[in-house]
N, C-alpha and C positions, 0 to 999 in steps of 0.2 A: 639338418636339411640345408641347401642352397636354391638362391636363388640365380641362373644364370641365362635369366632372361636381361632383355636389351631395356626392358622398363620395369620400376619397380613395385613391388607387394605391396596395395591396403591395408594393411592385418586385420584393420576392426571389417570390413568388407570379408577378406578371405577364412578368418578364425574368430568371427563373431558369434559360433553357435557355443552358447555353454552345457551343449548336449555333450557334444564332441570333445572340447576344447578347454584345458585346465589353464593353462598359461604359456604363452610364448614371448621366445628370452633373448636379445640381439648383445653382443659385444660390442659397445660403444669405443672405437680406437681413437678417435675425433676427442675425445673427452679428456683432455690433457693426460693422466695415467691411463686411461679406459674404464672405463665402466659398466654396469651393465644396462639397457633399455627394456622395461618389462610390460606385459599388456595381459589384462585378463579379461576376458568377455563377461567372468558374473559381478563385473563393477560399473557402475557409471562413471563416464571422463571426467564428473570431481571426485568421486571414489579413488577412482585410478592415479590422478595426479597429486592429491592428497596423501596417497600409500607413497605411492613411488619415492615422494619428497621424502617422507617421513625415514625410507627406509637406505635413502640415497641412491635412488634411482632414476635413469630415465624413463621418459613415457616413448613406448615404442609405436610408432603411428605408420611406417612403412621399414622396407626393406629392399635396400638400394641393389642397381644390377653387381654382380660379385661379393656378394653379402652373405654369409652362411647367419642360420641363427636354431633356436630348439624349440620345440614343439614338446610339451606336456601333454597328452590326448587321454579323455576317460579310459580309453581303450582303443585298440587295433581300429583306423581310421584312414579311410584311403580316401587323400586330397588331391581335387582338380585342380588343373589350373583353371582359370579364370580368364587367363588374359592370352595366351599360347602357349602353341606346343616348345618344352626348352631347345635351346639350340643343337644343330647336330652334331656331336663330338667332336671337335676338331677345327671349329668354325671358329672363326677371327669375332665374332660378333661379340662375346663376352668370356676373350681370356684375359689371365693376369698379366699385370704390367709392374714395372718396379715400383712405378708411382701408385699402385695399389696397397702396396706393404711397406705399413708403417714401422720403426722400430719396438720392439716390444710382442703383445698377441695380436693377430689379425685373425679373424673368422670368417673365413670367406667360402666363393664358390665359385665356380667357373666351367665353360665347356671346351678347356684346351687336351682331354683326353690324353693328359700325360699322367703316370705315375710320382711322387716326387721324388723320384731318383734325373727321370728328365723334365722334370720342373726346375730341379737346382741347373741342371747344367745350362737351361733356356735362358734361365735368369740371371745367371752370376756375373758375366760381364756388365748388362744395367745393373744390380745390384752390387759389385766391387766399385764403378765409377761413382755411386751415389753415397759409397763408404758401410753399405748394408751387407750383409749375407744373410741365410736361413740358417738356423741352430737348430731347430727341430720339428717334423709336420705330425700330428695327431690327428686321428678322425676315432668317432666310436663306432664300434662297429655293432647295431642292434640284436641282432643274429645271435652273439656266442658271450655280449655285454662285456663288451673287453676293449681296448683302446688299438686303433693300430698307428705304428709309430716309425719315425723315419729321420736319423741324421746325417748330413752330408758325413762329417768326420768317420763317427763310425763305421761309415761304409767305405771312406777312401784307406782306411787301415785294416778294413776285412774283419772288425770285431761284429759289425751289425747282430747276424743272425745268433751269434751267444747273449749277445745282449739282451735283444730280442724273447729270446726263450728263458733265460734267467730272471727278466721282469714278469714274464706269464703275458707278454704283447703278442700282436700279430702285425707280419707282414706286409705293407701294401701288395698285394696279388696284384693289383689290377686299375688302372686308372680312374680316380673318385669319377661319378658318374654328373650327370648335369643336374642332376636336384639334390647331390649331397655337401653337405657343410662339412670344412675341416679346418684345421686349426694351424697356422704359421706361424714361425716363432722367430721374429728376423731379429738380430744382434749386429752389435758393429762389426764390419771387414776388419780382421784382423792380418796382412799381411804375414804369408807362411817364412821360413826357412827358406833363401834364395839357394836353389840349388848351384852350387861351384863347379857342375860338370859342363867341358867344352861341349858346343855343337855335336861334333862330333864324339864325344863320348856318351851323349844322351841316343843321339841315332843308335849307338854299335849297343847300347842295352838295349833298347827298344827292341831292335831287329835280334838279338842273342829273346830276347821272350818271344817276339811271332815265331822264332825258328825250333825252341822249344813248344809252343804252343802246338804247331805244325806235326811236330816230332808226335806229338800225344793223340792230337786226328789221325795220325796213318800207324800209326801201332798196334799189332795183333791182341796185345796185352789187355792189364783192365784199363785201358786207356777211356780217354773223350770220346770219341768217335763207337767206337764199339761198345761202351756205356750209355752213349742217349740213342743210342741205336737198341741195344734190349731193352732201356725203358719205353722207348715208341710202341716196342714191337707188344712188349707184354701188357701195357695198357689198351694198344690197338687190338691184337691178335688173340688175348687170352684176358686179360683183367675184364675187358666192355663185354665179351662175348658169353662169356661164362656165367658172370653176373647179370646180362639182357635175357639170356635165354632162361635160364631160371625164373627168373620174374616175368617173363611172359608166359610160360610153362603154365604159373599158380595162374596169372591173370586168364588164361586159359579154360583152367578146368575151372575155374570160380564162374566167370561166364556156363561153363554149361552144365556146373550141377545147382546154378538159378534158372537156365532152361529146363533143367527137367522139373526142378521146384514147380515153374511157373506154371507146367503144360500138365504134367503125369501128378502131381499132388496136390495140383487147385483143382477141385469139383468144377467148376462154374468155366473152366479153360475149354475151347475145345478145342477138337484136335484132327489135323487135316493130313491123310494120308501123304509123305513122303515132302511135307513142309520140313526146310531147315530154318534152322538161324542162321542165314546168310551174312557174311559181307558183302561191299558193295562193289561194282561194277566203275573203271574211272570216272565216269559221269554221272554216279550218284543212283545206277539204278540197280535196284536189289533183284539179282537172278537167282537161281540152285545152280548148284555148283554142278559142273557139268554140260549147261545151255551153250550152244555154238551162239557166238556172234559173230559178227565180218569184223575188225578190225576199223575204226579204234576201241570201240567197244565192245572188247575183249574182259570176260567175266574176271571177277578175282578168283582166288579155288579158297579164301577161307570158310568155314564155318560147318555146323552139330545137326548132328539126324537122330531119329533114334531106330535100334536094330531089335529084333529079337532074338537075336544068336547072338554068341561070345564072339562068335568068328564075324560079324558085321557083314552078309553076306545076306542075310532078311533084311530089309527096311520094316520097323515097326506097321501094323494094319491099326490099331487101335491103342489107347494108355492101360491097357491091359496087357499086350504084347510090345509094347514098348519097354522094354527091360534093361538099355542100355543105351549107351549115347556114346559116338567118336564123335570127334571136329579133326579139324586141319587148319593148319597157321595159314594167315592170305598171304600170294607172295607178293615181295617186293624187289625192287630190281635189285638191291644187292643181292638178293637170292639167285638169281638167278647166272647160270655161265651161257656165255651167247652161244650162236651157232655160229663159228668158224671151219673156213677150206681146209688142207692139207697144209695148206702154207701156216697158216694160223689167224691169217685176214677173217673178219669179220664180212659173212655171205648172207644173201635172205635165200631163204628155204621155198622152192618152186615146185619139188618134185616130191609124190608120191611115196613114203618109204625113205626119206634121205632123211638122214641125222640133223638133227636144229637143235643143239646144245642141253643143257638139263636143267632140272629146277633142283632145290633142295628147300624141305620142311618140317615143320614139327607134326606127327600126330600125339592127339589125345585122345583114350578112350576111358569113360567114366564106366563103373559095376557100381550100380547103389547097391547099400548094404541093407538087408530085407528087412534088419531088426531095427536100424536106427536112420531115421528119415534125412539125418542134418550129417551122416557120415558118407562115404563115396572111396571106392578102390580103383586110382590115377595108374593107367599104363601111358609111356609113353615110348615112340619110336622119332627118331630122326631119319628121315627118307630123301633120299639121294633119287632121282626120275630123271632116267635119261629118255631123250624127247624123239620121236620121229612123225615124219607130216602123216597122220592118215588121210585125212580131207584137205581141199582144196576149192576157193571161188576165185570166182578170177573176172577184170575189169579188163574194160576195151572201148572201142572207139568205134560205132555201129554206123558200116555209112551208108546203111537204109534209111536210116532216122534222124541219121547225127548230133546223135546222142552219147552220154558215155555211160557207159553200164557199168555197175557195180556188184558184186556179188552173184557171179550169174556161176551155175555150177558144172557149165563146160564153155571151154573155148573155140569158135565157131574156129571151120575149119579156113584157111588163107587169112587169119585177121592175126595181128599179134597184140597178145593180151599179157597182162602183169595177174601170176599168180600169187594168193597169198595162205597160206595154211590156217584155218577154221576150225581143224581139232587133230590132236595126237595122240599117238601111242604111246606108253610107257615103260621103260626097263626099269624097273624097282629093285632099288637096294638100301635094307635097311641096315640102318648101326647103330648099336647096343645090345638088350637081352631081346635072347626068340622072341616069337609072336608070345602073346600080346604085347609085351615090352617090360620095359624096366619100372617096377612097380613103386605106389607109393600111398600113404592113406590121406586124405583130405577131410575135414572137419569140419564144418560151417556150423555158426552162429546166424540167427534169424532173429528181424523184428515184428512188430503183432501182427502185419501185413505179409510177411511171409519173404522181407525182401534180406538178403545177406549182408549183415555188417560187419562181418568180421569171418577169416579162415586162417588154418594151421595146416602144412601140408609137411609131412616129414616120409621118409624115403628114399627112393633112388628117383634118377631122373637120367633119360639118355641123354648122351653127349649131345655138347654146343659145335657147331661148325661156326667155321669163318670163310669166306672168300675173300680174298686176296686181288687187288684190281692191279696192274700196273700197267694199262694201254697206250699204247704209243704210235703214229704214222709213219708211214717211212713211203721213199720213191721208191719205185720197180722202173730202173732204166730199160730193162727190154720189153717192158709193152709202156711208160710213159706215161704213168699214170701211179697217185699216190693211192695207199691204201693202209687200212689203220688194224690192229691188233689189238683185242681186247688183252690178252693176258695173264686170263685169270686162271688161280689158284686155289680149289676147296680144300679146307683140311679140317676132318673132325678131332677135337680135342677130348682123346681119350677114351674112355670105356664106357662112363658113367658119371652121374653128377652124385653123392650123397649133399641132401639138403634138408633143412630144419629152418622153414619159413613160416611166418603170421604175418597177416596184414587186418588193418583197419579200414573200416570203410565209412567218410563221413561225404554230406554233401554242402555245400554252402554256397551260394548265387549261384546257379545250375552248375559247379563243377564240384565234377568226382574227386575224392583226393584218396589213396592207397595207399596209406601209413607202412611199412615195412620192417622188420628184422629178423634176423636170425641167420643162418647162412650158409653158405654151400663148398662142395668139396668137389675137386676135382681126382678124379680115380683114371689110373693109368697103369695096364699090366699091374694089377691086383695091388699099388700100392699109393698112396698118399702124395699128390705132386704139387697140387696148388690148393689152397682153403683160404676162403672171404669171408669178413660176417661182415652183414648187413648193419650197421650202428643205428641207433633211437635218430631219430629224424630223417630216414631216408623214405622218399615218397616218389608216387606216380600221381599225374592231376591227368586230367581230362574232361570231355565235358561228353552228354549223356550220348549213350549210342543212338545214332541218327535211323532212320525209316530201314529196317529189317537188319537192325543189330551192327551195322558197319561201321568203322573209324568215323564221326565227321573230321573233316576238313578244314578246321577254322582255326588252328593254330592255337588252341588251349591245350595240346599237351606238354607235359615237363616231366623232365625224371631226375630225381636227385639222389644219388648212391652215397652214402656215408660208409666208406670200407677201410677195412682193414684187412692185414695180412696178404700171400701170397706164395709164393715161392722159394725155397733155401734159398736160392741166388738171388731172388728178387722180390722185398716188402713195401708194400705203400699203404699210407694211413694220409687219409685225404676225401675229398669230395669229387666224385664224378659226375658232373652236368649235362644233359643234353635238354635242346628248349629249340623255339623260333622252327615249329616244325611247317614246311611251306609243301606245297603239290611241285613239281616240275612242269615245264612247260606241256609234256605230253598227257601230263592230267594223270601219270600212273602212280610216282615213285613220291609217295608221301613219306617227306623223313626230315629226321632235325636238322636246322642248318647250324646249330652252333652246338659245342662241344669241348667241356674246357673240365683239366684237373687242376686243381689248388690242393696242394699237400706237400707231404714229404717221401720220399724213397729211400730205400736203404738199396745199394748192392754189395752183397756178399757179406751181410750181417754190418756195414759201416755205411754212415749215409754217404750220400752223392746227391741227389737234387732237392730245395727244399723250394717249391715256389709255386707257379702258376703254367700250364703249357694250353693255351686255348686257338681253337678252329671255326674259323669259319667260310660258310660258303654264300658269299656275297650275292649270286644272283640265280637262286635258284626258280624263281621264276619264271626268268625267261631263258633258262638253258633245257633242254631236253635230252634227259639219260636216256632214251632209247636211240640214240642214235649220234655217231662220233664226234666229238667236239671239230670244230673246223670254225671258220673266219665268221659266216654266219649263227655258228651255234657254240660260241663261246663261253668256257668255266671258269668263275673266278673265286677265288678263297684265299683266304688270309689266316697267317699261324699268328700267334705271337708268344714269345717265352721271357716269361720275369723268372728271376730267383739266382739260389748260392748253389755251383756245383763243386764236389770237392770230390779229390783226386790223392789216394794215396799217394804220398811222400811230394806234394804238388799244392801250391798256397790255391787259397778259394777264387775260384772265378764268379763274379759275379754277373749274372749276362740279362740283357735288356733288350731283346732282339725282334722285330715286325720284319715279318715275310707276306709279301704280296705276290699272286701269281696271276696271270691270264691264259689261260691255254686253249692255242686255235687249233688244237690237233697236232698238224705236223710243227707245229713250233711254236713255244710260248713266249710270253713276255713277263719278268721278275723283276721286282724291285726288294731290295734290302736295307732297313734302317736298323739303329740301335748303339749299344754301348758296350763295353765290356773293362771291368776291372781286377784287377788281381796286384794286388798287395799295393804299392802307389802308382803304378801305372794304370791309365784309365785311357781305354781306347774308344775312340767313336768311330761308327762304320756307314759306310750307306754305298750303292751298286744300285744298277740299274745292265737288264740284261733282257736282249731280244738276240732274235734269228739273224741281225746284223750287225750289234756290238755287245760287247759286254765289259761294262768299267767300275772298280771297285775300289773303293776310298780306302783306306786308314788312316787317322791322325789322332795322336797324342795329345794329351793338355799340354806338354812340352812345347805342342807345336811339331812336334815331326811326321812329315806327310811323307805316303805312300798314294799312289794311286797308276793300277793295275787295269792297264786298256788292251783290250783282245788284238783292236786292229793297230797297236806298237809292240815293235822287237824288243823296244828298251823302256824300263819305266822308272822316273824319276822318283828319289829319293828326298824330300827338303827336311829342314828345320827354318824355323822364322821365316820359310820363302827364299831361303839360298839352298843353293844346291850342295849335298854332302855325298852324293854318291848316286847309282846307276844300278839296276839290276839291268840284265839283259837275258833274254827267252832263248838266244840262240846257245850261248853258251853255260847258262843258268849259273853264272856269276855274277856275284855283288861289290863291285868294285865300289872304295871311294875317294872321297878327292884325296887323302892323304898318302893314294898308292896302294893301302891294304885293300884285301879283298877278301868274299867268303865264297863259298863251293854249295850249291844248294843240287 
């Protein structure tokens, strides 16, 4: 653990309980070689200083700002702070400084939100002048009880990630976080090898690698470019979606064969004609699915009835004739494709009869099985609903009253009112098998209460869809005015799922957690295209459903996929995350804002990337998906990619890369930091790019600078801050000062 608050830890104060708390252990660096500081809550301070002495120890009595130390806990123990919340990533308040790290081990902590790959480089210049460097960064990683490990050397020679994997270490993914402790190993600066190449011979390799580098982004081949371009695509497009629907599918029908449990096989339940198990309405209120509201409170369409026909055309009268149960997935905005013009512009829907875009959903229909109470036969459909206005109400400006009406269900005649669409029609198209769908058997386990701890669901399962966003603004010079395009693109993957899933069901401080494994197959034209298994520790958390079954809102859920497998062309074995799920500003589109894979890929049976690629959406709060990002209603999110990519017949890149975006609609703003090494070249990068300039750095540890400005024809070339040469935009030649030139 770290401490990287601005004032320091009690211990006997914060780790005084010896319920909790077996012993905590500080790395004394102060202590001429260092040693260690110990403290245990079931001793008295002559107890304590007695032993310690005895055993040459110190007595640990606090825990300075940037102090890492260890925690002994009887067990799984979740500690407050005490004193505040740690600082927020990145914050100047408690990062490291050279005068921090002493020669030999340091245990420290910090909120500089760097990994230490740019830890060393922050640090190296104060550390080269004080005659120090880092030799090696250690942290333990609780999780997987393995160390993860980090050295400059190794990684400016591109041996890291074998090292790495031949010691059985991991990776830094991801920058230590502000309460965790890790381990610095500073050594004396050893001056390298003075390189003997002129100025100008370090420029003409530099630029011979950006010009190969360049060569491998625009290449048809398996290049860069078209390699982290299918791995986006296959973890965006088919890895998340194949694996989410499936696990929602089980979470699905697990819900409604504990509704029928609850309603049709508990005596004492009773039972209310044409009552579902609703979701919920964006404001939290539980309607049937079905009910008009005005807008904004606009129903969700999830949730379970029960029927007495197979064909779901009777609404159950009593749990006698209740013999069957459907649900429907609740939509959310990725679900849905807008209504756009002819043009492709995004329109609101006014009239009667006019097309307002589609929805697409999952159904589920449960058949209990007559002989065994705790068994159930899962049909399901994926249903594609194309939308038209049936109804309409409509708001105005009354100026009998002067008042403004809402909802009123005709528009007086000479007033001009804003309509808006209250309920639709549907063209329904399903994909997968016929009615009733692609079948599957479902299993549950039950405790004395009659509640489900556990289910097996093996079978088929209809395909996963994806929609594809990529909307953009544009001006229309002949009417003057900008207008934006959604973009979107649905596509169902394949025929069918085959899957072989179980999950666990436990509860602890009111939240659910859905233990998971086993796994799923994607089927395409009768043959085998992608297969995942869900690995031992992948889980769903949530907390209980809120007043008439519906998602709450309170940001406890988490999903974590432990997968393997995938495609001939394309394998990954890693962790996919999603968490920090927020409402959007319109109160509709409840979804994660963060979303990150740490693992490995393979393309085409050889790896290629081994690291971390993670997302997020900074402000979903106050951005609102139902309607175009623009200056007032702006999106912001943030990539960032650690790790080794490697490239047949092509040394390993190692890349370190933070992408920031703002997008106002018709034009964003980006910012670009990071690193990049490949064999001893180590480039640092950083750009900043708006609707008015766009400037792009590169500089060498050489020293040799590049920086690429939109609004210049010519963009200098330095080493040490002299000039070696010129590119120029018009002629897309690199001339330099010795006359030679290159052709780009």
């Amino acid at each position: 653990m770290g401490n990287s608050d601005t004032t320091a830890i009690d211990v006997a104060s914060r780790f005084g309980d010896p319920a909790k708390i077996v012993t905590v252990w500080k790395w004394n660096k102060a202590s001429g070689s260092g040693k260690w500081a110990f403290y245990t809550p079931s001793m008295t301070p002559t107890e304590l200083a007695a032993y310690a002495t005895a055993k040459g120890y110190d007595v640990l009595t606090s825990v300075a700002p940037k102090e890492g130390f260890w925690v002994n806990a009887v067990a799984s123990t979740v500690l407050t702070d005490l004193q505040a919340t740690p600082p927020t990533p990145g914050s100047t308040a408690a990062t490291l400084l050279e005068t921090d790290l002493a020669q030999g081990w340091n245990l420290v902590a910090s909120a500089d939100n760097k990994n230490p790959s740019q830890l060393n480089t922050g640090l190296a210049p104060s550390l080269k002048t004080a005659g120090k460097s880092i030799s090696t960064v250690w942290a333990w990683d609780t999780g997987t009880s393995r160390w993860k490990f980090y050295a400059p050397t190794l990684e400016s020679s591109g041996g890291l990630a074998t090292y790495i994997t031949s010691k059985n270490y991991l990776a830094f993914a991801t920058a230590p976080t502000t309460t965790e402790g890790y381990w610095v190993n500073i050594g004396p600066y050893t001056p390298g090898t003075v390189n003997p190449a002129t100025p100008l011979e370090l420029t003409k390799s530099f630029v011979t690698a950006l010009n190969s580098n360049a060569m491998a982004l625009n290449a048809t081949d398996l290049s860069l470019q078209t390699e982290m371009q299918a791995v986006a695509n296959d973890l965006q497009f088919r890895t998340a979606p194949i694996a989410g629907s499936s696990v929602n599918a089980l979470d699905m029908a697990m819900k409604a064969a504990q509704f029928y449990i609850d309603v049709v096989k508990t005596p004492s339940a009773p039972f209310v004609q044409s009552k579902t198990f609703y979701e919920q309405t964006n404001y939290g209120i539980a309607v049937p699915v079905g009910t008009t509201y005005t807008p904004p409170f606009a129903p969700s369409l999830g949730g379970c009835g029960f029927y007495s026909d197979a064909n779901y055309n009777v609404p159950a009268t009593s749990k006698v004739d209740a013999l069957y149960v459907a649900c429907g997935s609740s939509a959310q905005f990725n679900d849905l494709i807008q209504a756009t013009d002819t043009n492709g512009a995004s329109k609101q829907c006014t009239t009667i009869g006019e097309s307002c875009g589609a929805r697409w959903s999952y159904r589920v229909r449960l058949h209990p099985d007559s002989l065994d109470a705790n068994k159930f036969t899962v049909y399901t459909m994926t249903r594609e609903a194309k939308l038209t206005v049936k109804t309409l109400s409509y708001s105005y400006s009354d100026p009998s009253s002067g008042q403004y009406i809402n909802g009123a269900a005709t528009c007086p005649a000479g007033l001009s009112c804003q309509a808006t669409p209250t309920s639709y029609n549907e063209a329904r198209t399903h994909h997968g098998a016929a009615f009733p769908g692609n079948s599957s058997t479902l299993t549950a386990q039950r405790d004395a209460n009659g509640q489900i701890t556990a289910v097996s669901l093996s079978g088929e399962l209809s395909p996963a869809f994806t929609i594809e966003y990529n909307g953009y603004s544009y001006f229309d010079a002949s009417l003057q005015n900008w207008f934006y395009r959604p973009n979107q693109v649905a596509t169902v993957l394949g025929d069918k799922h085959n899957v072989a899933l179980s999950a666990a069901l436990t509860q602890t401080a009111g939240i659910y957690k859905m233990a998971l494994s086993g796994s799923v197959e994607l089927i395409k034209a009768g043959a085998l295209e992608t297969r995942l298994a869900l690995n031992e520790g992948s889980y769903v958390l949530t907390s209980p459903p809120s007043l008439g079954g519906g998602t709450p809102h309170d940001g406890s859920q988490e999903v974590l996929l432990k997968l393997s497998g995938g495609t001939a062309a394309s394998t990954i074995n890693g962790e996919l995350k999603g968490g920090a799920f927020k409402l959007d500003a319109s109160g509709f589109d409840y979804s994660p804002t963060f979303m990150s894979f740490t693992g490995s890929v393979q393309r085409n049976g050889v790896s290629f990337f081994d690291g971390s690629i993670t997302a997020q959406e900074i402000n979903r709060a106050s951005f609102n998906t139902l309607i175009p990002a623009s200056e007032s209603n702006v999106r912001q999110s943030r990539l960032d990619i650690v790790g080794n990519v490697t490239i047949t017949n092509r040394p390993t890149l190692a890349l370190t890369l933070t992408g920031n975006v703002s997008d106002y609609g018709f034009y964003s703003v980006a910012s670009l930091s990071g690193q990049y090494a490949q064999g001893n070249l180590t480039i640092n990068i950083s750009g900043d790019y708006s609707m008015a300039s766009g400037v792009l750095t590169l500089e060498s540890t050489d020293g040799i600078k590049l920086v690429m400005d939109d609004a210049q024809t010519v963009f200098p070339l330095t080493q040490g801050g002299v000039l070696v040469g010129e590119y120029s935009t018009l002629t897309n030649l690199l001339t330099y000062t010795d006359g030679s030139y290159e052709q780009f």
